[in-house]
C-alpha positions in Angstrom: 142.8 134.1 75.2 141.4 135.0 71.9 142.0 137.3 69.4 139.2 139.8 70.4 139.6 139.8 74.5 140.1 143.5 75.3 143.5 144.7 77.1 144.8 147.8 78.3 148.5 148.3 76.8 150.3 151.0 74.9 151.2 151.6 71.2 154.7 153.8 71.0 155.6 155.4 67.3 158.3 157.5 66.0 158.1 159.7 62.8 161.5 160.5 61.9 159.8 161.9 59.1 157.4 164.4 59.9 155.9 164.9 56.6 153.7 161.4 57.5 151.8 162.8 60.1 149.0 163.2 58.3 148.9 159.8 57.5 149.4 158.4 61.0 146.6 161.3 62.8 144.2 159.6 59.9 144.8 155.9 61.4 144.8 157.3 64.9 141.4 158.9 63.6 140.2 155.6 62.3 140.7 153.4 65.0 140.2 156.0 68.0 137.7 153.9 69.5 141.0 152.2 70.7 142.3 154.6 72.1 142.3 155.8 75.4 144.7 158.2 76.0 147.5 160.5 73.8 150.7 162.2 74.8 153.2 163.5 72.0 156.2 165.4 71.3 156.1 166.8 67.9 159.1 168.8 67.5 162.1 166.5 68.9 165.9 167.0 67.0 165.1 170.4 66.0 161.6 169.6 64.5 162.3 166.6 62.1 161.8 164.3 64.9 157.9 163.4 66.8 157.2 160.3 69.2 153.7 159.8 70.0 152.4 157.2 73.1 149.1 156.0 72.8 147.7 154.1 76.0 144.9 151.7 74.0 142.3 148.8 75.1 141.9 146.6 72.5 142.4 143.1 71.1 145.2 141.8 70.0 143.8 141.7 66.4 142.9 145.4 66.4 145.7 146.1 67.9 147.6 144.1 64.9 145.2 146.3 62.3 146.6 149.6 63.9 150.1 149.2 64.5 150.1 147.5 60.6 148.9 150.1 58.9 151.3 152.4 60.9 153.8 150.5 60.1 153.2 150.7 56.3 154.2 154.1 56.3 157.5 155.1 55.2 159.4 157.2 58.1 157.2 155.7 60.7 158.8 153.1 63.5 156.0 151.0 65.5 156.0 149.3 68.9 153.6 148.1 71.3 152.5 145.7 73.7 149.3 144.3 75.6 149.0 143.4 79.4 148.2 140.1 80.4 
């Protein structure tokens, strides 16, 4: 399977620093097309703590462009993984 075949799969990132979020909602922003659904907690450990789950449908090559660039950003911690 190539590069651009589309799969469902999720995208799961931790900001243990909270001052970044602007940052990360402007990647989510650019690549929202991706993105399918959203579910966060913003104010884990007594607000410096936020985990945000993305459910996405992309390729694995779009999927490498988003989580890099999230990745990139100090205070930021980036999984994810596609279905078959």
């Amino acid at each position: 399977m190539d590069g651009t075949a589309k799969r469902y799969g999720f995208v799961g990132i931790i900001l243990s620093d909270r001052g970044q979020a602007p940052a990360v909602q402007r990647i989510l922003s650019e690549y929202s097309g991706l993105i399918c659904g959203r579910m966060g907690l913003p104010h884990l450990e007594n607000g410096t703590l936020s985990v945000i789950t993305l459910i996405v449908r992309a390729g694995t090559d779009e999927l490498g462009a988003l989580t890099g660039k999230l990745g990139r950003i100090g205070g930021v911690s980036v999984k994810s993984a596609l279905g078959k």
